[in-house]
PATI-784224 format. One record per atom (N, C-alpha, C): atom name; y, z, x; residue number from 0; residue in three letters. Coordinates in nm, 3 decimals, padded with zeros to 5 digits, always signed. Atoms other than C-alpha are relative to their C-alpha. Layout:
// PATI-784224
site|c2|c3|c1|pos|code
CA|Y|Z|X|NUM|ALA .
...
// end
This chain:
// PATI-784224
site|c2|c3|c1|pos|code
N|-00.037|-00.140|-00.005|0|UNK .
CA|-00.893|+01.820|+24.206|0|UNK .
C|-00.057|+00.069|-00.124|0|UNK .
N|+00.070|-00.109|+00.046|1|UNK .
CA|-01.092|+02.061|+23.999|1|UNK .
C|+00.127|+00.102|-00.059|1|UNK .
N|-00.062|-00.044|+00.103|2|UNK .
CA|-00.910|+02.224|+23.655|2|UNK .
C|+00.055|+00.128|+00.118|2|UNK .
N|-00.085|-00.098|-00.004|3|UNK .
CA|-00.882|+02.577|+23.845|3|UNK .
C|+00.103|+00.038|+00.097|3|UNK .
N|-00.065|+00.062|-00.112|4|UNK .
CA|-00.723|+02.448|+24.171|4|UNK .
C|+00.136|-00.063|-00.096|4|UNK .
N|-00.098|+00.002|+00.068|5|UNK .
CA|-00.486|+02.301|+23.950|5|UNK .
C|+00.133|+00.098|-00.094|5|UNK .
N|-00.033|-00.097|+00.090|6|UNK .
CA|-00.413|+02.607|+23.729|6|UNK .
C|+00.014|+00.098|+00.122|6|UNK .
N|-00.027|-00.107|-00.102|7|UNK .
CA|-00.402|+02.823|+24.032|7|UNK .
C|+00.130|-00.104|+00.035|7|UNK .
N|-00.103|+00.070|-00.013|8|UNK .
CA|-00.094|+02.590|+24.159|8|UNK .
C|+00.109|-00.031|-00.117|8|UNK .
N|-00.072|-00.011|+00.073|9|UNK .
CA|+00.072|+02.580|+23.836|9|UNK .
C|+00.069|+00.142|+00.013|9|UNK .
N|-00.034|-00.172|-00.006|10|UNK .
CA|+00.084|+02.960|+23.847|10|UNK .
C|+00.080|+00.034|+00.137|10|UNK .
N|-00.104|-00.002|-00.114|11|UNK .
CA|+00.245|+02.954|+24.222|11|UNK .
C|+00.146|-00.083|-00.051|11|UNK .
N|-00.155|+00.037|+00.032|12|UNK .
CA|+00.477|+02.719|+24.079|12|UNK .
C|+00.102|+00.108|-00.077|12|UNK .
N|-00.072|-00.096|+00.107|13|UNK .
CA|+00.590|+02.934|+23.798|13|UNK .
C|+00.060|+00.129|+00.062|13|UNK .
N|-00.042|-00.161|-00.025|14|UNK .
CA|+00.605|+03.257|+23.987|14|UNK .
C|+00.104|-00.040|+00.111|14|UNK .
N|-00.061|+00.019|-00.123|15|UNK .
CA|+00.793|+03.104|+24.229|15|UNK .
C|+00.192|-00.066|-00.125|15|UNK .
N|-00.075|+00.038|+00.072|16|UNK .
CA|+01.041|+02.954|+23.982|16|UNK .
C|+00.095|+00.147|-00.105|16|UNK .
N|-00.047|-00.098|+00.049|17|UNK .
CA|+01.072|+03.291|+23.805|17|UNK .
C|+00.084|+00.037|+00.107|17|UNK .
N|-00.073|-00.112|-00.115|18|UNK .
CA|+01.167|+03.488|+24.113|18|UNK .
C|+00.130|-00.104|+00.006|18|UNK .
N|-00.093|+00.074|-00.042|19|UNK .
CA|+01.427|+03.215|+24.158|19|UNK .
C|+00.102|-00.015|-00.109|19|UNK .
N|-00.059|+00.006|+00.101|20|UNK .
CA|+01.579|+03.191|+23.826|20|UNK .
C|+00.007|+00.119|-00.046|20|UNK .
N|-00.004|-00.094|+00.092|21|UNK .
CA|+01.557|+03.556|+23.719|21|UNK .
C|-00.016|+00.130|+00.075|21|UNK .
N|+00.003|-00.103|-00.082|22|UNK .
CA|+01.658|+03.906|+23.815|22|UNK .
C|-00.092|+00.110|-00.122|22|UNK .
N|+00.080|-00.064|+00.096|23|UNK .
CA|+01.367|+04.151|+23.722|23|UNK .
C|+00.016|+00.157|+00.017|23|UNK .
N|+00.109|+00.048|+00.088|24|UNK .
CA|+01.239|+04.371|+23.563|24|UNK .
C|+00.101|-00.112|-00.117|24|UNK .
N|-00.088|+00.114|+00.057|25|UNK .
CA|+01.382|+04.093|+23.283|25|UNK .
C|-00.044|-00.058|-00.171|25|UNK .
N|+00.095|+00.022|+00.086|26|UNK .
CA|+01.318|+03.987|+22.945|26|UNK .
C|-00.077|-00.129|-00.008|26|UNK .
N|+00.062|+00.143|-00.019|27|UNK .
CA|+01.091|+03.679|+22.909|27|UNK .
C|-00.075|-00.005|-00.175|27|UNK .
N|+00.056|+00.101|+00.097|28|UNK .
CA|+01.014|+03.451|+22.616|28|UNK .
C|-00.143|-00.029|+00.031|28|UNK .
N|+00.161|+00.091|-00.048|29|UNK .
CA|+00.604|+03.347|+22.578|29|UNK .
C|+00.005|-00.062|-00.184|29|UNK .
N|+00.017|+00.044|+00.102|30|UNK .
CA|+00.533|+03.103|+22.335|30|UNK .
C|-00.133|-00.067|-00.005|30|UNK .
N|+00.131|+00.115|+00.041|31|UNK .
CA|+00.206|+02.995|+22.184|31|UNK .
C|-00.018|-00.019|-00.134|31|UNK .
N|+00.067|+00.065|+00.119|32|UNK .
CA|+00.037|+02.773|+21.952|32|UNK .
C|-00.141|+00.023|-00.046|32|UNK .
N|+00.165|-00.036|+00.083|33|UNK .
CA|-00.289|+02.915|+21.727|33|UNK .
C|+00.036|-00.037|-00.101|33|UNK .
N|+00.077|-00.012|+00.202|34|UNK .
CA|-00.476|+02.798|+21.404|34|UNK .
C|+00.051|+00.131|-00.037|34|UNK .
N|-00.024|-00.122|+00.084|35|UNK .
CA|-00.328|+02.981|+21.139|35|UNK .
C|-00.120|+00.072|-00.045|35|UNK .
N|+00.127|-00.051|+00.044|36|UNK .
CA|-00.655|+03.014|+21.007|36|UNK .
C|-00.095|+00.105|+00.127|36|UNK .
N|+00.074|-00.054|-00.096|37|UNK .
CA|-00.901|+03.280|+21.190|37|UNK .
C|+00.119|+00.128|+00.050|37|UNK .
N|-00.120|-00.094|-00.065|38|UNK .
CA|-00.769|+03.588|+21.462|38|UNK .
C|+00.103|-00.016|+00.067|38|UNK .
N|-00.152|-00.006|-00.065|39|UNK .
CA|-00.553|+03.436|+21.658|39|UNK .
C|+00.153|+00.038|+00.021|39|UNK .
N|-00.103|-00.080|-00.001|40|UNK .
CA|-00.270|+03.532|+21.545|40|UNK .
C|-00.009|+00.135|+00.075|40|UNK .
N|+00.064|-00.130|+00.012|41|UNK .
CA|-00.380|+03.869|+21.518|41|UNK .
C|-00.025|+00.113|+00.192|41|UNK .
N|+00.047|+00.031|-00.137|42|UNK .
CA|-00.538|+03.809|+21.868|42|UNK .
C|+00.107|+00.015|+00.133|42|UNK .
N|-00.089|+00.006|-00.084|43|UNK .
CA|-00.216|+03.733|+22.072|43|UNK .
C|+00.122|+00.098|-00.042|43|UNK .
N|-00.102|-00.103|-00.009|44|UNK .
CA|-00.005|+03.988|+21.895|44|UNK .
C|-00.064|+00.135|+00.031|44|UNK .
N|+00.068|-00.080|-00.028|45|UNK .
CA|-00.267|+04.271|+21.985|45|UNK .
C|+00.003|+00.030|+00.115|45|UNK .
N|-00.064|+00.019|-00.202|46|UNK .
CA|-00.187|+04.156|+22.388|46|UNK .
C|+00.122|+00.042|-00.001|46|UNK .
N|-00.115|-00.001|-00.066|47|UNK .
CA|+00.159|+04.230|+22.351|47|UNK .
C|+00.085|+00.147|-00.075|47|UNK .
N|-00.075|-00.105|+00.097|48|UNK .
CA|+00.171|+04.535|+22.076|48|UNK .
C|+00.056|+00.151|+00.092|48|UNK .
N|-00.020|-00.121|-00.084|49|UNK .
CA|+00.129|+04.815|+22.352|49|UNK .
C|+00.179|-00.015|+00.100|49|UNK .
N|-00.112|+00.061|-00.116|50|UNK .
CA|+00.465|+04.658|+22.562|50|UNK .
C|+00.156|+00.034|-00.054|50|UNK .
N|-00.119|-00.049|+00.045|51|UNK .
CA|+00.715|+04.732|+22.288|51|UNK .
C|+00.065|-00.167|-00.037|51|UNK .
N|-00.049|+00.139|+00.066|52|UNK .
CA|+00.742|+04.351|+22.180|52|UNK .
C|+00.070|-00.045|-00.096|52|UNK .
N|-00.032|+00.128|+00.149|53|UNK .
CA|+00.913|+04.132|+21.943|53|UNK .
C|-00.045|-00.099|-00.021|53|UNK .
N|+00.116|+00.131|+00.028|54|UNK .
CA|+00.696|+03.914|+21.773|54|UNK .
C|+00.035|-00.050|-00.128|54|UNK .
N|-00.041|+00.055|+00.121|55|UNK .
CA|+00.807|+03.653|+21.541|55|UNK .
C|-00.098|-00.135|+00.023|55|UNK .
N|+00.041|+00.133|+00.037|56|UNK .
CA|+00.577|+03.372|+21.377|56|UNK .
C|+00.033|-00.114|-00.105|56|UNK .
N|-00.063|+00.100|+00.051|57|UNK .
CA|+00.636|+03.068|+21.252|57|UNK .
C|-00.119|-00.133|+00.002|57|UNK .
N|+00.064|+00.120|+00.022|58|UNK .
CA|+00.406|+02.840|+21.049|58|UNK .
C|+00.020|-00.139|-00.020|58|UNK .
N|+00.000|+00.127|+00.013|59|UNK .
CA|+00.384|+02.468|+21.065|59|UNK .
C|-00.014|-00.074|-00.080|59|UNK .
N|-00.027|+00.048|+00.139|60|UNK .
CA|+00.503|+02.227|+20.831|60|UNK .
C|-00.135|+00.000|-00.058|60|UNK .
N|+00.145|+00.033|+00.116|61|UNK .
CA|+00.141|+02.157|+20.699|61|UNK .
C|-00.075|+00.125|+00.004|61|UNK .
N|+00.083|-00.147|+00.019|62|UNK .
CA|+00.026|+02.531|+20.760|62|UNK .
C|-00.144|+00.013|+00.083|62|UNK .
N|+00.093|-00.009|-00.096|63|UNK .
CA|-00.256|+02.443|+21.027|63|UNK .
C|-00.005|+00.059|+00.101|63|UNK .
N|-00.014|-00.099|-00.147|64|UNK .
CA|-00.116|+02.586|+21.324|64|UNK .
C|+00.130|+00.118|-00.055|64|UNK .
N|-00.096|-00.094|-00.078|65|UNK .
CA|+00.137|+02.905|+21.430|65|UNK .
C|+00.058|-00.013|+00.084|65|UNK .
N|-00.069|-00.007|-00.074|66|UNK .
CA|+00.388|+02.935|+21.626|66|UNK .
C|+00.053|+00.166|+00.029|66|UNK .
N|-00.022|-00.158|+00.033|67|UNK .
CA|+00.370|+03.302|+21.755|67|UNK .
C|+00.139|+00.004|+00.146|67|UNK .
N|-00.093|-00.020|-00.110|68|UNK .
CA|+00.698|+03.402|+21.989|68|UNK .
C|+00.026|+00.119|+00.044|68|UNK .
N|+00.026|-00.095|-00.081|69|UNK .
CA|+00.674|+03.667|+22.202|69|UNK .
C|+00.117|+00.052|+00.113|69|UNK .
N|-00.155|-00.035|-00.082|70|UNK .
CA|+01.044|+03.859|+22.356|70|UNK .
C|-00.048|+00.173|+00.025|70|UNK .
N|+00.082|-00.085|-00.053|71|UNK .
CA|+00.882|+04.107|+22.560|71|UNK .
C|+00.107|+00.036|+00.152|71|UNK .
N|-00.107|-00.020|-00.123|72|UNK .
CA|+01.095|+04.320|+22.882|72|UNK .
C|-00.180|-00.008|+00.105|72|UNK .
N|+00.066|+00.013|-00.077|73|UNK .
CA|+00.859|+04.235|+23.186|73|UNK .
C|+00.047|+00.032|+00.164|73|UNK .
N|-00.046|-00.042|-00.118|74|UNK .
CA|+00.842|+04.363|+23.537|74|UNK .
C|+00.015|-00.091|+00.138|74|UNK .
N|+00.010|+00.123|-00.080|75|UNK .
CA|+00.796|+04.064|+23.746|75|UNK .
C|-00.097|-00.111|-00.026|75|UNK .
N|+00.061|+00.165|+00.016|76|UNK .
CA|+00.674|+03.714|+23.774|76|UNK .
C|-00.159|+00.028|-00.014|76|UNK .
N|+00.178|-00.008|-00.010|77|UNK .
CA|+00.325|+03.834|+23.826|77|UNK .
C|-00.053|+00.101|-00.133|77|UNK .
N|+00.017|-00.048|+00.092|78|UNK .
CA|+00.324|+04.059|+23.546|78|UNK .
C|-00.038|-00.127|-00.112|78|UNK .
N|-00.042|+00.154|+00.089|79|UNK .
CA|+00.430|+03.730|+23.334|79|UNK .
C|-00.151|-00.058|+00.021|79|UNK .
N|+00.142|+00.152|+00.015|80|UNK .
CA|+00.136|+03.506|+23.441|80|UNK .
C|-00.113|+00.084|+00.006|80|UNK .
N|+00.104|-00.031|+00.086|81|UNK .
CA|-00.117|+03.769|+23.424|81|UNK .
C|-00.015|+00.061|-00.160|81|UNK .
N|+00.010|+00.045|+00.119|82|UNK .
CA|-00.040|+03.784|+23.069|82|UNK .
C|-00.044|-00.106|-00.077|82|UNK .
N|+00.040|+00.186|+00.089|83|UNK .
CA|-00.035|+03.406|+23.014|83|UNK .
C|-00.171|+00.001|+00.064|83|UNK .
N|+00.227|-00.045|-00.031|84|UNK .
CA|-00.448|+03.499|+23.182|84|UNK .
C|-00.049|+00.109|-00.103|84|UNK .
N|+00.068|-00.044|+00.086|85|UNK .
CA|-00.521|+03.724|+22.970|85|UNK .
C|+00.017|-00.077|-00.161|85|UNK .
N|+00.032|+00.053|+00.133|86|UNK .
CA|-00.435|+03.587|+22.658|86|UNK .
C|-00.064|-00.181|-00.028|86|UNK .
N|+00.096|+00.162|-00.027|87|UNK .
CA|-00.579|+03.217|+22.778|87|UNK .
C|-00.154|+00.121|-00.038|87|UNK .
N|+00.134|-00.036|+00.037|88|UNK .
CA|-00.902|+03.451|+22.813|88|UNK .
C|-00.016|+00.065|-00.104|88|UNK .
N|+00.021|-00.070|+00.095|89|UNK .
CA|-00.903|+03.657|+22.528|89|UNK .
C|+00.030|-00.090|-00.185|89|UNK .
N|-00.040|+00.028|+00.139|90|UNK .
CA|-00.767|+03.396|+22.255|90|UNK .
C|-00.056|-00.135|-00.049|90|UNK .
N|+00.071|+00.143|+00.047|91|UNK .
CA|-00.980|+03.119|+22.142|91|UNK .
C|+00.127|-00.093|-00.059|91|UNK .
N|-00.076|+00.104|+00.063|92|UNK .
CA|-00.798|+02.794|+22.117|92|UNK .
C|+00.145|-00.036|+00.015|92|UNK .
N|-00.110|+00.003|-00.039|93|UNK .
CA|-00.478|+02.907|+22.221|93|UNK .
C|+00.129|-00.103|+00.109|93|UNK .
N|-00.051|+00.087|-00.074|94|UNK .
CA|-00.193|+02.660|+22.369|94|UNK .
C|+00.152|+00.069|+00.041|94|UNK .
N|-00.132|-00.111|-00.036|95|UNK .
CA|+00.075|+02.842|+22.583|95|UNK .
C|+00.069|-00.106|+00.035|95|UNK .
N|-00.106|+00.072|-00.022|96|UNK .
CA|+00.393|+02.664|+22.587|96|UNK .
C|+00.117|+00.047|+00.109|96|UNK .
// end
């Protein structure tokens, strides 16, 4: 099975799991992991500044990576995962948790 066949089926899972667990619009948690070093940071709080976000980071014991957390009000499940697409495409290196 081929990465985007996979990643397309993760994303049915999820949206399907939202709608099921959560009455929207709703707030939702996103959490990722970027090198401190470089934009990233920068990068994934720039995706979420227009939305009216709360953005709290949190560096790692040895200071290599970030931990950026993202408490954002969202309008539905599909809103949600084309976020977690855009900032996969837009953020070098990025690991969405």
């Amino acid at each position: 099975m081929d990465s985007s066949k996979k990643t397309d089926e993760f994303y049915e899972k999820l949206k399907s799991q939202l709608y099921d667990t959560s009455s929207w619009p709703t707030e939702y948690l996103y959490k990722f992991i970027v090198l401190s070093k470089g934009t990233g940071i920068a990068d994934v709080e720039g995706l979420f500044n227009s939305l009216g976000a709360v953005i709290n980071t949190k560096p790692s014991k040895n200071g290599k990576y970030t931990s950026v957390s993202i408490n954002v009000r969202m309008k539905n499940p599909e809103a949600v995962i084309a976020k977690y697409k855009e900032v996969a495409e837009n953020v070098e290196g990025v690991i969405s948790l």
